[in-house]
C-alpha positions as CSV (number, residue, x, y, z in Angstrom):
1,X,0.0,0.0,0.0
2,X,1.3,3.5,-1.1
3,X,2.0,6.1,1.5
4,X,-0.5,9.1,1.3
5,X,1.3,12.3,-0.4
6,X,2.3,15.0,1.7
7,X,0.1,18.0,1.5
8,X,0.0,21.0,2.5
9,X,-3.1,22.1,4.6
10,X,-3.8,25.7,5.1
11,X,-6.3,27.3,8.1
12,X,-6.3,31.3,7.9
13,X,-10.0,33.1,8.0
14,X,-9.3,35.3,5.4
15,X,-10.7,33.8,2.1
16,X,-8.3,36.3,0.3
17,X,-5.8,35.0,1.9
18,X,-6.5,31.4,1.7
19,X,-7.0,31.8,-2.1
20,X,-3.6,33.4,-2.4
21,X,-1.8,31.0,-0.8
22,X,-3.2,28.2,-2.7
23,X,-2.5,29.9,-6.3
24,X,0.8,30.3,-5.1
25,X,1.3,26.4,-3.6
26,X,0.5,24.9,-6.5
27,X,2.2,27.2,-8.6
28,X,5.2,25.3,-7.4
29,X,3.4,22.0,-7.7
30,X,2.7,21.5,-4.0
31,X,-0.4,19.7,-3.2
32,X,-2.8,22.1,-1.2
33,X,-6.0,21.9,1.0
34,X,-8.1,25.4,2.1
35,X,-9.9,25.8,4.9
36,X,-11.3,28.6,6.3
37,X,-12.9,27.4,9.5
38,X,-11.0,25.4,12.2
39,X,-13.9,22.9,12.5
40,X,-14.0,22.2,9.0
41,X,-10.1,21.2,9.1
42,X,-10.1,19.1,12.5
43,X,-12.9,17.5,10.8
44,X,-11.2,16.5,7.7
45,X,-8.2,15.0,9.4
46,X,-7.6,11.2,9.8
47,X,-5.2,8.6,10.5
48,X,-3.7,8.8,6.9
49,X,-3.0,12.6,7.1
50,X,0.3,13.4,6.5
51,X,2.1,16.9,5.4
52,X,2.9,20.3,6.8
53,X,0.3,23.2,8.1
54,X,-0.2,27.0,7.7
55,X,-1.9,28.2,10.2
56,X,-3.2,31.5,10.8
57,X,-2.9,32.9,15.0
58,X,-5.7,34.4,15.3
59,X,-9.1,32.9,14.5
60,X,-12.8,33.7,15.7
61,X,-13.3,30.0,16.6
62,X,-10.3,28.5,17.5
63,X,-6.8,30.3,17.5
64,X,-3.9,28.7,16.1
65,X,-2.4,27.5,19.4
66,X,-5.1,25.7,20.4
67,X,-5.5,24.1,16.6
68,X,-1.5,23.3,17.6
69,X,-2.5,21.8,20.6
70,X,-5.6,19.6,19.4
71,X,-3.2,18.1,16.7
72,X,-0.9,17.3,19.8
73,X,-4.1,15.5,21.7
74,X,-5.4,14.1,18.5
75,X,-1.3,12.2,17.7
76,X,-1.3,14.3,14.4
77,X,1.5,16.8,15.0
78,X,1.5,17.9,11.5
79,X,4.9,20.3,11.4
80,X,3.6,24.0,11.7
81,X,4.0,27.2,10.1
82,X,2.4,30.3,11.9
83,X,1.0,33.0,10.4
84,X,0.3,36.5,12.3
85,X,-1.1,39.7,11.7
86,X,1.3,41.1,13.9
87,X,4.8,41.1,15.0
88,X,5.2,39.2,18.4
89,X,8.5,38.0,19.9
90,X,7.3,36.4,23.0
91,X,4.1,34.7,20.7
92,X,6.9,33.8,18.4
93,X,9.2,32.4,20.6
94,X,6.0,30.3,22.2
95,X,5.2,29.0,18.7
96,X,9.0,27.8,18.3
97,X,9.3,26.0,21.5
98,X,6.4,24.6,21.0
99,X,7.9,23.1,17.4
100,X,6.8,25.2,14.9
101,X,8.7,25.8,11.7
102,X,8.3,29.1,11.3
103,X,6.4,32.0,12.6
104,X,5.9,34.5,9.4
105,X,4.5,38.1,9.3
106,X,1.9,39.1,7.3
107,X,1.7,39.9,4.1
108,X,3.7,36.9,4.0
109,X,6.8,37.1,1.7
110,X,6.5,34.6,-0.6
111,X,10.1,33.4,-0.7
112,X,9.9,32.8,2.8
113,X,6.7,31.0,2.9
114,X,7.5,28.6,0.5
115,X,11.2,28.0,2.1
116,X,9.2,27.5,5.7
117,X,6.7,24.9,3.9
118,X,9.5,23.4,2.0
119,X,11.4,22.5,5.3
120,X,8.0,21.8,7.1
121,X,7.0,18.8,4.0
122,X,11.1,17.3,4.8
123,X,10.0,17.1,8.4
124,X,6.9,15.5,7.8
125,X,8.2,11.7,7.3
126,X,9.6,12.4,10.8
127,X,6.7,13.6,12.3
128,X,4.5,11.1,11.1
129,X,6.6,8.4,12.8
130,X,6.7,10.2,16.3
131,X,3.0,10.3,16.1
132,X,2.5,6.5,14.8
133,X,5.1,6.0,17.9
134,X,3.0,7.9,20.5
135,X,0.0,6.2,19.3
136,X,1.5,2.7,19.9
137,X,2.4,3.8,23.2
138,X,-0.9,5.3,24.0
139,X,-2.2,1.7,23.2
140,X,0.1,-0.1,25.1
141,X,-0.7,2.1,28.2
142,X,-3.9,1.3,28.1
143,X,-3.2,-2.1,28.7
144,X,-2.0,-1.8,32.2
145,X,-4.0,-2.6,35.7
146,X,-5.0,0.2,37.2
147,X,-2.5,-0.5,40.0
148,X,0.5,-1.0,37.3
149,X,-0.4,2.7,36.3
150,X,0.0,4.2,39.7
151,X,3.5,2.0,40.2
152,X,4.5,3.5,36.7
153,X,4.0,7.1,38.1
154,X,5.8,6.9,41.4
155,X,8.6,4.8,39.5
156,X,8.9,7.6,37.2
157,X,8.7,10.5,39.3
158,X,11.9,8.9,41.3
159,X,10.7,6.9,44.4
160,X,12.5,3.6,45.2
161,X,10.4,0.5,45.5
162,X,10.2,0.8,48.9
163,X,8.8,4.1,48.8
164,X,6.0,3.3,46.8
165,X,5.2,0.0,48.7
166,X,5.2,2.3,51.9
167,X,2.7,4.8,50.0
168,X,0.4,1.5,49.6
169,X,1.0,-0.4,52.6
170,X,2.0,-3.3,50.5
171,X,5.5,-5.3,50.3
172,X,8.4,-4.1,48.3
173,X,8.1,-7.5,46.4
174,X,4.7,-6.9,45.3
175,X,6.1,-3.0,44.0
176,X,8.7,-5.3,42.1
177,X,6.3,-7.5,40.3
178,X,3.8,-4.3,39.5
179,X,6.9,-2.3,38.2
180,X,8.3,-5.4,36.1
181,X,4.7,-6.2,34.1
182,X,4.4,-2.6,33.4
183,X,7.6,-2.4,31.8
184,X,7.1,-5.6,30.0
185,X,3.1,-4.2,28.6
186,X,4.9,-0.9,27.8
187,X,7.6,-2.5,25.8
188,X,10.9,-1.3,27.7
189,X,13.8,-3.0,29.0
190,X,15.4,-0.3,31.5
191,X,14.3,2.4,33.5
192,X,15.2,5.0,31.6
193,X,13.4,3.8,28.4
194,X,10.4,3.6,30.9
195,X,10.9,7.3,31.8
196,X,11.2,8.5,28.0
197,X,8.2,6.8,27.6
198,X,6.2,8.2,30.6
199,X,7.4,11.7,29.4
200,X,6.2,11.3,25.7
201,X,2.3,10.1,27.7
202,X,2.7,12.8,29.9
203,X,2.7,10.2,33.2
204,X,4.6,11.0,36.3
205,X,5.0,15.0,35.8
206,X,1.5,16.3,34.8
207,X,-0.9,13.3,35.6
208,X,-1.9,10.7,33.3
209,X,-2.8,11.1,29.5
210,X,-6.4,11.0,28.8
């Protein structure tokens, strides 16, 4: 089975703009998909989406941060290229950290636009991987006891077993068996592939993904 192409996907709420930017994507050949609305892109996405977005800050329904962050809670972190009305070094800096390409001015030059998008389709083989990764560990979490979950946080966040079997009131040989079958359902060997992995979920420092 072929892999899906990568394609560019483009939110902004300007129609004008929209239009622009899709004259000039496949101008250079790109593959391009305008929306308009945040729903109607969110809704459009699926397991086989795979490519780079261009996403406009600020929207009436959702703004582009939390469009980043849905694609974070949805395990599609398409590679993202902001768009903003305005020049803003702190906003800027957040989009970064938080992995964006770029974070462009508008009117967008077109050079630069099509250098950001350019870098953010290279990126998106990677990408896709990460999130097929998270996924697979999303899955395999799921698969622990309730109990094997808790273990898994305290072992994480640093406390011997004898710590966490004092926090139960249980034996430390009982903490051993707990913190060996969750390691075994999550796939790890060590305790620092465990930690890597509680990190990437979000266990341990920040609760317990949903």
């Amino acid at each position: 089975m072929s892999s899906p192409t990568p394609t560019v996907y483009l939110l902004d709420d300007e129609p004008g703009l929209v239009k622009a930017v899709t004259r000039l994507l496949k101008a250079e050949n790109l593959p391009v998909r305008g929306y308009t609305a945040a729903a109607d892109f969110l809704a459009a996405l699926d397991g086989e989406t795979v490519g780079c977005l261009v996403l406009d800050v600020a929207m009436p329904e959702l703004d582009g941060f939390s469009v980043q962050e849905r694609l974070l809670e949805l395990g599609n972190p398409l590679p993202i290229i902001f768009l903003t009305g305005r020049g803003d070094i702190p906003m800027s800096v957040k989009a970064i950290k938080a992995g964006a390409v770029d974070f462009l001015t508008k009117p967008v030059n077109d050079a630069h636009l099509l250098r950001a998008v350019r870098e953010g389709l290279d990126r998106a083989p990677a990408h896709r991987a990460a999130a097929s990764e998270l996924i697979a560990l999303r899955e395999r979490y799921q698969t622990l006891t309730p109990r094997e979950r808790e273990v898994m946080h305290f072992v994480v966040s640093g406390l011997l077993n004898k710590q966490i079997a004092a926090e139960f009131g249980t034996g430390e040989q009982n903490i051993k068996v707990h913190r060996g079958r969750a390691m075994e359902k999550m796939g790890v060997v060590s305790l620092a592939d465990l930690v890597r992995a509680a990190e990437r979920l979000g266990v341990g420092k920040g609760g317990t993904p949903g």
